[in-house]
C-alpha positions in Angstrom: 64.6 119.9 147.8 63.3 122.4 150.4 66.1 124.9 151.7 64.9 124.6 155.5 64.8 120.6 155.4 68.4 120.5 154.1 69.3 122.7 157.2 67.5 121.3 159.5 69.3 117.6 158.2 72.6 118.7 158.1 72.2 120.5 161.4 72.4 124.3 160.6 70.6 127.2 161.8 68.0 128.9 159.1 69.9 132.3 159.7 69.6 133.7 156.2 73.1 135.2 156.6 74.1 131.4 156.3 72.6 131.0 153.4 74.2 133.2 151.1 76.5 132.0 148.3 80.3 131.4 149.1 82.7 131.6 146.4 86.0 130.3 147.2 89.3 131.8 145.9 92.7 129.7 145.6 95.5 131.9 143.4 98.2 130.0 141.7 101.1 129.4 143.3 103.5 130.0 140.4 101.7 133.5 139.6 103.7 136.7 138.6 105.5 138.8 141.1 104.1 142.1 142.2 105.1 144.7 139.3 106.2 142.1 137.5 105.9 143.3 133.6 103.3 140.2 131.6 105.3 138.2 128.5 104.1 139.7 124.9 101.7 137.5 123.3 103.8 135.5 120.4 101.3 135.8 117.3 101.0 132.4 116.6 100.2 130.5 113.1 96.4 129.1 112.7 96.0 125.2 113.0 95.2 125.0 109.1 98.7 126.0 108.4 100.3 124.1 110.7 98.7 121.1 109.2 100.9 121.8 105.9 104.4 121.8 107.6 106.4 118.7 106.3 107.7 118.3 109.9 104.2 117.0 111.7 103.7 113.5 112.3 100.4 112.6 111.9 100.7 109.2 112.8 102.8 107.7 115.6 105.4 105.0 115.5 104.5 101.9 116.0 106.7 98.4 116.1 107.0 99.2 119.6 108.5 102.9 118.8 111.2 101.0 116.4 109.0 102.5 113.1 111.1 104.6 111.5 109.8 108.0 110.6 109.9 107.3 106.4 107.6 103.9 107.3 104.7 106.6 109.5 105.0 108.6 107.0 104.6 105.8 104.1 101.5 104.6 106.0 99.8 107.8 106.2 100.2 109.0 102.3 98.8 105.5 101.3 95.9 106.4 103.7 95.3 109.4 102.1 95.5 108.3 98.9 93.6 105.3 98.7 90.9 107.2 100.8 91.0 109.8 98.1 89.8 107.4 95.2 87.2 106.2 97.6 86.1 109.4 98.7 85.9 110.5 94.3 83.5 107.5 94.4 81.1 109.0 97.6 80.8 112.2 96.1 77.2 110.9 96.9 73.9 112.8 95.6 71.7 109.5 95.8 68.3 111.1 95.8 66.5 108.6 93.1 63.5 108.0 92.7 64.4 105.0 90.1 66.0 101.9 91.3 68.6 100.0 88.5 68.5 96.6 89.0 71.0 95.5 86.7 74.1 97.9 86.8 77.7 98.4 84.9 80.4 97.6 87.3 82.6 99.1 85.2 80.8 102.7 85.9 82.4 104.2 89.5 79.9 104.9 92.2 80.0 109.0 91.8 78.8 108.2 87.8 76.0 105.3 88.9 74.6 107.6 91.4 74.3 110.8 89.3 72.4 108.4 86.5 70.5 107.6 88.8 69.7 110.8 90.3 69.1 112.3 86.8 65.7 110.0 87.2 64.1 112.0 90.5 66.1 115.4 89.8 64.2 115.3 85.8 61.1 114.7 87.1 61.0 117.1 89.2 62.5 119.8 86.8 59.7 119.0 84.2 56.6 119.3 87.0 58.4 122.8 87.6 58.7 124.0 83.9 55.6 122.5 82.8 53.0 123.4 84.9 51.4 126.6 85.8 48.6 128.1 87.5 46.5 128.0 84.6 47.4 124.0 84.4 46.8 123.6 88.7 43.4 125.1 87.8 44.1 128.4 89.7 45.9 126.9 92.6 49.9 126.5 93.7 51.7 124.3 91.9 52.9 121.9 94.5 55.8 118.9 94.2 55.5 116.7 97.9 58.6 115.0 98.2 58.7 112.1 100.7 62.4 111.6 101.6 61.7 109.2 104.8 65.0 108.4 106.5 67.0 109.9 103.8 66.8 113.4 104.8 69.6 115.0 103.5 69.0 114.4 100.0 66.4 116.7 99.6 69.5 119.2 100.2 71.6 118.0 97.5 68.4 118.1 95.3 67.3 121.4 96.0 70.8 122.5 95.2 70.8 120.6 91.9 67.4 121.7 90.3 68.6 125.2 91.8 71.7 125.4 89.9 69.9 124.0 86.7 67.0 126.9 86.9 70.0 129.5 87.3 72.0 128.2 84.6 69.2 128.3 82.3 67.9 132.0 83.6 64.5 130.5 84.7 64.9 131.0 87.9 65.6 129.9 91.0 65.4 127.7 94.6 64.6 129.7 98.0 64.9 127.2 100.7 62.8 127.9 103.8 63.4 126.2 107.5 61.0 126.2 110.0 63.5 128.1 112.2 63.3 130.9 109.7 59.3 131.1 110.0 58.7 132.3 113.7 56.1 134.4 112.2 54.3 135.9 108.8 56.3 138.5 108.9 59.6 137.5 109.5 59.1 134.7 107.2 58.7 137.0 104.3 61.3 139.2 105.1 63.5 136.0 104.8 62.0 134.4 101.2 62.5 138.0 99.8 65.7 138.2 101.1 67.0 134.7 100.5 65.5 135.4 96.6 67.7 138.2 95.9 70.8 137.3 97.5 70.3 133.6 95.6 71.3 135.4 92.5 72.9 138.6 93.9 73.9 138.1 96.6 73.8 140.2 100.2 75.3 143.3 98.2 73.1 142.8 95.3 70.6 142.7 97.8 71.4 146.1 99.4 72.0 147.5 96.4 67.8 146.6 94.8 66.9 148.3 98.7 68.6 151.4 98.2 68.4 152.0 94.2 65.1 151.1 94.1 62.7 154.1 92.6 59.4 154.7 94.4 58.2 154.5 98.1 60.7 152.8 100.7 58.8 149.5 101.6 59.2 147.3 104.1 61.1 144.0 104.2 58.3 142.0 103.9 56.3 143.8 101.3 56.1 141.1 98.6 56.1 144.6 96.1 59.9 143.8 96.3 59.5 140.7 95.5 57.2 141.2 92.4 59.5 144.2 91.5 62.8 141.8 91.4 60.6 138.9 89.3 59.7 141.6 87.1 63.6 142.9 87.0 65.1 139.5 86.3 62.7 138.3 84.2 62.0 135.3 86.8 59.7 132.3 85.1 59.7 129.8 88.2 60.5 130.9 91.5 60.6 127.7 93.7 60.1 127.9 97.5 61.6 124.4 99.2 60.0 123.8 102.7 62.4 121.4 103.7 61.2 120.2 107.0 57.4 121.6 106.2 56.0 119.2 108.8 57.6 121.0 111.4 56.1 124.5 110.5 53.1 125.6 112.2 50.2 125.0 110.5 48.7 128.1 111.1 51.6 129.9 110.4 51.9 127.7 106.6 48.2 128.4 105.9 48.6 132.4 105.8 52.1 131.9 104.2 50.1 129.9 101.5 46.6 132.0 101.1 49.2 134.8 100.9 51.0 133.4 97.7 47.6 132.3 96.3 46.6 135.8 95.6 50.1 137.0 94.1 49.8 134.0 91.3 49.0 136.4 88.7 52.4 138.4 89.6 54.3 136.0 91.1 55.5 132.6 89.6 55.0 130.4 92.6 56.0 127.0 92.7 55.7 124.9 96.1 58.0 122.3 97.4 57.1 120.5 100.6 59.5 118.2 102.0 58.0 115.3 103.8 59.7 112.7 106.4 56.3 110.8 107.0 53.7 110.5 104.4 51.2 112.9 102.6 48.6 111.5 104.4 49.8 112.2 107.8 51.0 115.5 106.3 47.7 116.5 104.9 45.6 115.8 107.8 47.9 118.5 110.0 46.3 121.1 107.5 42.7 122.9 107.3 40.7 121.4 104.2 41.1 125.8 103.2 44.6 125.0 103.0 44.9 121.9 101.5 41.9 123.2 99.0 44.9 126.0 97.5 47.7 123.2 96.6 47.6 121.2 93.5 50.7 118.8 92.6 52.3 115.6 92.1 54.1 113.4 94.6 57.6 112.4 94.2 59.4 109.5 96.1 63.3 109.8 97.2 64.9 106.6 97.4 65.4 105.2 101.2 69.3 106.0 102.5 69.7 102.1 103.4 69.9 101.6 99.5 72.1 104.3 98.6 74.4 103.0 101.4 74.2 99.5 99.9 75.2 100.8 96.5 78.1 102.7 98.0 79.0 99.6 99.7 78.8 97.2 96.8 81.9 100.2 94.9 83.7 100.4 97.7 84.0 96.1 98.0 84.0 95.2 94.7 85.7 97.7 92.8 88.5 96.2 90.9 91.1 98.7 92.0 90.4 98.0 95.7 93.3 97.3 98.1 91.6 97.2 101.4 88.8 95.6 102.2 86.4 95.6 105.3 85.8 92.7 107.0 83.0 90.9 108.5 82.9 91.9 111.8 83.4 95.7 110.3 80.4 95.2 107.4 77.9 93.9 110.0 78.6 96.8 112.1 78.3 99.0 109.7 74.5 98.0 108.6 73.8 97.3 112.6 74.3 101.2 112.7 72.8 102.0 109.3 69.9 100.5 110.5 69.2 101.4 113.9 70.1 105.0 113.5 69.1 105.6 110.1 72.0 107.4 108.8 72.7 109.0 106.0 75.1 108.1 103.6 77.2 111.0 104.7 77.4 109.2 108.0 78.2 105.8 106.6 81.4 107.1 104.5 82.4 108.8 107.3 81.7 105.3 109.5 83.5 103.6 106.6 86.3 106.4 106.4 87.2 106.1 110.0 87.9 102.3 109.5 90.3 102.8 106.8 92.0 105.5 109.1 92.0 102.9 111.7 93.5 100.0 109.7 96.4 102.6 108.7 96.8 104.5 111.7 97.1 101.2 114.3 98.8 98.4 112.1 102.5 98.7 110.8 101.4 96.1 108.0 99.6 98.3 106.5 102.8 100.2 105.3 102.5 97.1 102.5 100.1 98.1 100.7 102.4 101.1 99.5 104.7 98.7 98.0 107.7 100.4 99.9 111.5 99.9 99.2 112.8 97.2 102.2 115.4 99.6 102.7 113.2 102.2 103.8 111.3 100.1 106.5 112.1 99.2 109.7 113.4 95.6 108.5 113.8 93.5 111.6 110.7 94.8 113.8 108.8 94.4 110.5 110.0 90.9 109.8 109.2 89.4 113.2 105.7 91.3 113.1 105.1 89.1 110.0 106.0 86.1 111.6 103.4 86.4 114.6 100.6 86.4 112.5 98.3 84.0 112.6 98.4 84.2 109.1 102.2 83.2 108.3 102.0 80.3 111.2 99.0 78.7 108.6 101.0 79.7 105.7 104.3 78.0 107.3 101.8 74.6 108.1 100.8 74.4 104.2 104.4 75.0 102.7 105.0 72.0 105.4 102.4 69.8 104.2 103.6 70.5 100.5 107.5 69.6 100.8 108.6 72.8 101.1 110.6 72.7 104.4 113.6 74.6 102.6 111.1 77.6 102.0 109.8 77.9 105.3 113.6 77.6 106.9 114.5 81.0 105.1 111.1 82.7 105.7 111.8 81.8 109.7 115.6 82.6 109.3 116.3 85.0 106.7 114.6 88.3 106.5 116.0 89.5 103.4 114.2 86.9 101.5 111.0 87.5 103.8 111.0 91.3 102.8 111.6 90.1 99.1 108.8 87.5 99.1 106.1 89.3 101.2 105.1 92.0 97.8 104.6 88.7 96.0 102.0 86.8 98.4 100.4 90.3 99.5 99.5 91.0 95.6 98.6 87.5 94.7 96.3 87.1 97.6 94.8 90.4 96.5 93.7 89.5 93.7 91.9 86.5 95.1 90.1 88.9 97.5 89.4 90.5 94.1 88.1 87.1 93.1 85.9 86.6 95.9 83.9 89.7 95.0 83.7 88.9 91.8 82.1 85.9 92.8 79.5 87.8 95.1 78.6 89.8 92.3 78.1 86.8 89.9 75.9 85.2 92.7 73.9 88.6 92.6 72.9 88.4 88.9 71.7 85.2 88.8 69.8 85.8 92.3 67.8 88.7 90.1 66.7 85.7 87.6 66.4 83.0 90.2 64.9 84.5 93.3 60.9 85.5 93.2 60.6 86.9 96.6 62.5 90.0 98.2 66.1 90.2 96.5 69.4 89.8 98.3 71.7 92.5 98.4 75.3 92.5 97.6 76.0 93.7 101.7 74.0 90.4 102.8 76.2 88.4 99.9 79.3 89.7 100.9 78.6 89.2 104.8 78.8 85.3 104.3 81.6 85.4 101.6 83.9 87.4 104.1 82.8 84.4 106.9 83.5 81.6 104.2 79.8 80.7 104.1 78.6 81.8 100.7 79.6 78.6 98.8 78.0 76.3 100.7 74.7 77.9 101.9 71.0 77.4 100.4 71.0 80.2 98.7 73.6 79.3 95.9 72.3 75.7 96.0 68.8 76.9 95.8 70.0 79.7 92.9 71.8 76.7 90.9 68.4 74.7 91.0 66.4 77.7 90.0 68.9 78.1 87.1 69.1 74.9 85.6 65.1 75.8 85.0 65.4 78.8 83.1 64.0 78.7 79.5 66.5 80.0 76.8 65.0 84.0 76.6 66.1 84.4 80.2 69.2 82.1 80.3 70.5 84.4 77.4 69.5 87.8 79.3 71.6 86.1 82.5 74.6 85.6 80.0 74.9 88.7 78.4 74.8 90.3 81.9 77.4 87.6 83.0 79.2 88.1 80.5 80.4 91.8 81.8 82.2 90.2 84.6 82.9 86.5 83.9 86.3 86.5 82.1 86.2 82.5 80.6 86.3 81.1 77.7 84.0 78.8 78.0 81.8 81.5 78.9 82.1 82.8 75.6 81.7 79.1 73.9 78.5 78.8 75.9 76.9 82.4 74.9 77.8 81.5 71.1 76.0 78.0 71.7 73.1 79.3 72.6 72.6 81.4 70.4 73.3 79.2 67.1 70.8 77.6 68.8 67.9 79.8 69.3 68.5 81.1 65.8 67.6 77.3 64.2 64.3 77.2 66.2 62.9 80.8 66.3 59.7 80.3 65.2 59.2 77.5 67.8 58.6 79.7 71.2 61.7 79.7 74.2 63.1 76.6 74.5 62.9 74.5 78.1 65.9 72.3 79.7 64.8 69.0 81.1 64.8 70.0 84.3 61.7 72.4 83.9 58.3 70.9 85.8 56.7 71.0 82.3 58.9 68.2 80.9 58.0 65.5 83.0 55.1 63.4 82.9 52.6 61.2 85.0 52.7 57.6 84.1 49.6 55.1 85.4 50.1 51.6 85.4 47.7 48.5 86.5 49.7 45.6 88.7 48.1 42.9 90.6 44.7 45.2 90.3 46.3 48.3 91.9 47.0 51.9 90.3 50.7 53.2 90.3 51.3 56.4 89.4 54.7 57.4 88.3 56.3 59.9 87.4 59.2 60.1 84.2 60.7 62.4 81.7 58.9 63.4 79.0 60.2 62.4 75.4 62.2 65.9 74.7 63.1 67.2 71.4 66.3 67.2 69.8 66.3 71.2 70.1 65.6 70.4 74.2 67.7 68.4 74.5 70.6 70.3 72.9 69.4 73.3 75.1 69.5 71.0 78.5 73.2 70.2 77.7 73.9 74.0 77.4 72.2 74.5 80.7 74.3 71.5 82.7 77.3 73.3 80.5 76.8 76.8 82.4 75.9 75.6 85.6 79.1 73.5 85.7 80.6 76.4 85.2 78.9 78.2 88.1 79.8 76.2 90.4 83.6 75.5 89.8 83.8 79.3 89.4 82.4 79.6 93.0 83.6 77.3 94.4 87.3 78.4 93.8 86.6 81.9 94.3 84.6 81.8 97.5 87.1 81.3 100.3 88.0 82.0 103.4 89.4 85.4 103.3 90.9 84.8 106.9 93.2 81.8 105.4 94.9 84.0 103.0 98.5 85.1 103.8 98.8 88.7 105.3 95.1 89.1 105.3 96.1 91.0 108.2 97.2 94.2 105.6 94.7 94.3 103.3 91.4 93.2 105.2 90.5 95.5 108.9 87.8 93.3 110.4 88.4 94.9 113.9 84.9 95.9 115.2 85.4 97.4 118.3 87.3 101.0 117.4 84.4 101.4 114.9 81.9 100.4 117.2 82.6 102.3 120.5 83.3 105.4 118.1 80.3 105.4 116.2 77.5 103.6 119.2 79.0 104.9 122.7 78.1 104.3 125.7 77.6 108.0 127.4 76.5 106.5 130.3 79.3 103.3 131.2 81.7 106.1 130.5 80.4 108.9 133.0 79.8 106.3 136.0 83.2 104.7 135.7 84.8 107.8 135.5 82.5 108.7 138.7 83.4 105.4 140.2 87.2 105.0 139.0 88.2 108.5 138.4 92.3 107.9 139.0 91.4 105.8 135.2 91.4 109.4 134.0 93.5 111.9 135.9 97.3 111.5 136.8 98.1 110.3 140.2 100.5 108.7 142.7 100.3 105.1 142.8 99.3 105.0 146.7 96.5 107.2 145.9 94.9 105.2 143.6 95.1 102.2 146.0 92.0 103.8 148.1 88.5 103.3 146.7 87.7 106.3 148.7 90.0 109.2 149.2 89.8 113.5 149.4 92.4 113.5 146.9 89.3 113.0 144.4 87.2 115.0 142.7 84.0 116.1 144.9 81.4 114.4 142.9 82.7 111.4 142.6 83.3 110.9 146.3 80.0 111.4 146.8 79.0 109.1 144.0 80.8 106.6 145.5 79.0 106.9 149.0 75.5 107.2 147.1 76.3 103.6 145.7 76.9 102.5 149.2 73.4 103.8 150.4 69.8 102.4 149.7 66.8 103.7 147.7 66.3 106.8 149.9 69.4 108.4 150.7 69.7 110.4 154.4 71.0 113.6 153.5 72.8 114.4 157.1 74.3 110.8 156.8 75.3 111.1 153.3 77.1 114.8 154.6 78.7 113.3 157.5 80.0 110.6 155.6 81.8 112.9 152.9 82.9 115.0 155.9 84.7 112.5 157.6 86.5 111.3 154.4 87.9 114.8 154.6 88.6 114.5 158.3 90.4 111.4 158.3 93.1 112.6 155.7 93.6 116.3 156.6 93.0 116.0 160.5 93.5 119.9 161.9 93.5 121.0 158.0 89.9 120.4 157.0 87.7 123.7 156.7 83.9 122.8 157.5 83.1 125.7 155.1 84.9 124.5 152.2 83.6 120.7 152.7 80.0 122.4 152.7 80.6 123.9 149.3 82.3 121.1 148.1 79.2 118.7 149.0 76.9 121.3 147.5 78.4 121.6 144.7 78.9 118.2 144.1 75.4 117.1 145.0 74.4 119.4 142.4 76.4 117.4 140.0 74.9 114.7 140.4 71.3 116.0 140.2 72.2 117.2 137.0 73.6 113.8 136.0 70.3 112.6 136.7 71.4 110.6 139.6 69.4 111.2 142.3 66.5 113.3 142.7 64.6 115.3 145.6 62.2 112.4 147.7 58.7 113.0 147.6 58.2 110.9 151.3 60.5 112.3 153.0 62.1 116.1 153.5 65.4 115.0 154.8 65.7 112.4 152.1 67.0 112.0 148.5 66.0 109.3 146.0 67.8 107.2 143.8 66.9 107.5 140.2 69.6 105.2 138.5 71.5 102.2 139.3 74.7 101.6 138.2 75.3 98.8 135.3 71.7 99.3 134.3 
């Protein structure tokens, strides 16, 4: 706001003398004597190593401090090694361009994903080899990659088809920002540069500057670069424009006219990176430049599917011992969604749970399968018998007769240590069941559903609530099924069949296809429950038409085939129905399934703002104080800005500047009475009006001098 207005409001003189800066100097009061010599500086070991002594806890105890230090340390190698495995299965490079609908299980997510990169990352490796200038009728060879919301996969490509045109001597990648391209020049002095030191590195790339016969050129004479194509015997020399929406388009037209007329000499091969479309990107450009380019387009695959797929390995992976819960899973795609992450992000969301779960509960030391005499016994015992879990799993042994159990699982906490591996591993492997389940329900949803596909995430939402057995979609999936004709039930078998350990699985498949093989010749057989099988009876009564409708006279092949169908859907549904339960009724679902949503979700979506004006409001919530300090709302023993933030809340829309100064004066002059410096109050309210300007808070009025206006309210 103007200088002379804030004077005249807070009743000073415009002497310029008063206006100068004042810098305030308080020395510590346990600083060194005079002549006192200063302490040598101990040279002190780096973090990283520190990280490697034995001695460092990383984890605290818990059990109310009671944890012994061999159960922190228990809990913290399971962490890391369970998070290891998962971590071997994000070693993500999802870039596809393909989509597999039907997938091994068996196949871990690092060897699904790779297959299925080998789709986009081939493509693109044959437009690169195969064509030419001569094939592009004269112009660059261009590949437009649309990545969307999955932008760092173009990374992990480029580096890929890079290391394959190096391995092979063909060539190589030279990656280009828009940050390196302030200008022609520069730009070139950067591709030449990032080409030789690619292969050479920055001492190979001296070393061609200075050995080099001839003239000295420049940096950005592309002589060099011919000279080191020439050297190396380069066939395809790629340059990756990552972000090339954000170049200037001026800027990318010369760059490109430029490498037009060094095609003869130079093997060129474009690679624009697009977030948006190539329409959008081709209407930034000049028809001249869009006139040079000549390609294909390639499609990356969206992130949200990649994160599905790691989701789906991570859940359902038979060696999985912790699982993430509903409240964690919906959180997780909330985020995935609204943000658009990357799968990076997401393992690192999901990676931050599983430290959570290990880091916060003393359960979680069970999934370690510890000795008992290495745990805190007792504290551990009575933690058990708090759970919500144990109080359900007491109620059932009740119900069942077994009063004797429940006695010495209350009483005796020997045979409670002894008995807790058991339960923990059984109920395991029916969370291990339940995911089998999802997955079965995902197969048949690929033959049974004709509009958009569930996921396994959406599946596995309402199998962790208990929901999945009884809602529409299995119920409409079972109908759809029993209407199958025999090609498609036996496709649905054999991919059933990879997961569905029964016997009468295996009866079923071997029925079916005796069958089929009697009646070949005769087209895919129908079950009776197929539309085509009934017919429309009409009938004459008292000079009135009735139409009815009945089942069709079926063959004895149809009706052999109907009876397989009731067979396997039979089987469907007792399978689900004893696999999809409540995850939350199981015993000690507490260790082996972290449904808390709140550490993940104030980690990974906080609230900058909540946090800055309640430590503005409340700062004693923060800083160390005396309990008769934190009593008053309003007191000098705070920081500057906040006391003012406080008395801005008090004030209107328009704040008076001289009132809102003689209100933080007198919160100084009621404490410190004969103590209070005018001076330093003034440069504490300066200072701390400042503040909040820069918090956004208020802002300089545009009705009045002497005035301030609010620009935020708190809570909104």
């Amino acid at each position: 706001m103007d200088t002379d207005g804030l004077n005249d409001a807070l009743g000073l003189s415009n002497d310029k003398s008063q206006n100068l800066g004042a810098y305030i100097y308080q020395p510590s009061k346990h600083g060194k004597l005079a002549g006192e010599r200063p302490l040598k500086r101990r040279k002190v070991s780096s973090t990283v190593d520190n990280d490697h002594q034995p001695g460092i806890r990383r984890f605290v105890p818990l059990l109310n401090g009671d944890e012994n230090a061999k159960s922190v340390q228990l809990r913290y190698d399971t962490y890391q090694e369970l998070w290891s495995k998962q971590e071997n299965k994000i070693q993500v490079s999802e870039a596809s361009l393909r989509v597999v609908i039907m997938v091994n299980y068996s196949l871990s997510l690092k060897d699904i994903l790779e297959d299925v990169d080998a789709g986009v990352l081939t493509d693109v490796l044959s437009f690169v080899r195969d064509t030419s200038p001569q094939t592009c009728d004269g112009c660059i060879p261009t590949a437009l990659v649309t990545v969307g919301s999955n932008v760092s996969s173009l990374g992990r490509l480029l580096s890929r088809l890079n290391g394959q045109l190096i391995s092979t001597e063909e060539g190589s990648v030279v990656v280009l920002e828009s940050g390196d391209a302030p200008n022609l020049k520069t730009t070139l002095k950067n591709i030449i540069r990032a080409t030789v030191t690619n292969t050479d590195g920055n001492d190979g790339y001296q070393k061609f500057l200075t050995d080099r016969a001839g003239p000295r050129l420049l940096g950005y004479d592309l002589d060099l670069l011919h000279d080191y194509v020439q050297r190396k015997g380069t066939k395809k020399l790629v340059l990756a424009l990552r972000d090339s929406e954000a170049f200037d388009p001026g800027l990318l037209t010369d760059l490109l006219s430029l490498f037009k007329s060094w095609l003869d000499r130079i093997p060129f091969t474009v690679l624009l990176g697009i977030s948006t479309s190539v329409e959008l990107f081709e209407g930034r450009l000049p028809r001249s430049c869009v006139a040079l380019l000549r390609g294909k387009h390639f499609e990356v695959q969206e992130a949200g599917n990649c994160v599905d797929r790691i989701y789906e390995t991570l859940q359902t992976d038979p060696g999985t011992n912790l699982w993430l819960g509903r409240n964690v899973t919906t959180t997780l795609f909330e985020n995935t969604s609204d943000y658009f992450q990357s799968p990076e992000a997401f393992s690192r969301m999901v990676k931050y749970a599983y430290m959570s779960h290990f880091f916060a509960n003393p359960l979680a030391v069970l999934l370690a399968n510890p000795d008992p005499t290495s745990l805190a016994q007792n504290k551990l015992c009575e933690a058990v018998r708090n759970l919500p879990s144990f109080r359900m799993f007491c109620e059932d042994l009740v119900e069942d007769g077994s009063v004797e159990q429940v006695r010495d699982l209350l009483e005796d906490d020997e045979y409670l240590i002894q008995e807790t591996p058991k339960y923990l591993e059984a109920n395991q492997e029916r969370m291990r069941n339940i995911f089998q389940a999802v997955r079965v329900v995902h197969i048949c949803l690929q033959y049974t559903q004709s509009a958009k596909k569930t996921n396994i995430s959406d599946l596995s939402v309402r199998a962790l609530s208990g929901e999945l057995s009884e809602s529409t979609i299995v119920e409409e999936m079972v109908a759809t099924a029993k209407t199958l004709d025999s090609d498609k039930l036996d496709e649905l078998l054999m991919h059933l069949r990879r997961i569905l350990v029964s016997p009468e699985a295996d009866v079923i498949q071997k029925d079916l296809r005796t069958l089929l093989e009697t009646c070949s010749e005769s087209g895919p057989l129908r079950s009776g429950y197929n539309i085509n099988s009934t017919v429309t009876k009409t009938t004459v009564v008292q000079q009135r038409i009735r139409l009815s409708k009945g089942q069709a006279d079926l063959s004895e092949q149809a009706v052999e085939y109907t009876n397989i169908v009731d067979r396997l859907v039979a089987l469907l549904q007792v399978h689900l129905t004893e696999s999809l339960i409540n995850p939350q009724d199981l015993f000690l679902h507490e260790a082996f399934l972290f449904d808390l949503r709140n550490p993940l979700k104030e980690t990974f979506a906080p609230r900058p703002r909540f946090a800055i004006e309640r430590a503005l409001a409340t700062p004693f919530d923060y800083l160390l104080s005396s309990s008769d300090v934190t009593m008053t709302k309003v007191s000098s023993k705070q920081p500057a800005t906040a006391i003012l933030y406080q008395l801005y809340l008090d004030s209107g829309a328009l704040v008076n500047v001289h009132d809102l100064w003689q209100a933080f004066y007198g919160v100084f002059e009621t404490e410190e009475a004969d103590g209070c410096d005018d001076r330093v109050v003034m440069s504490l309210f300066y200072s701390a009006l400042s503040e909040l300007k820069t918090f956004g808070v208020i802002k300089n009025s545009r009705k009045k001098t002497d005035h301030l206006a609010k620009s935020a309210w708190m809570g909104l």
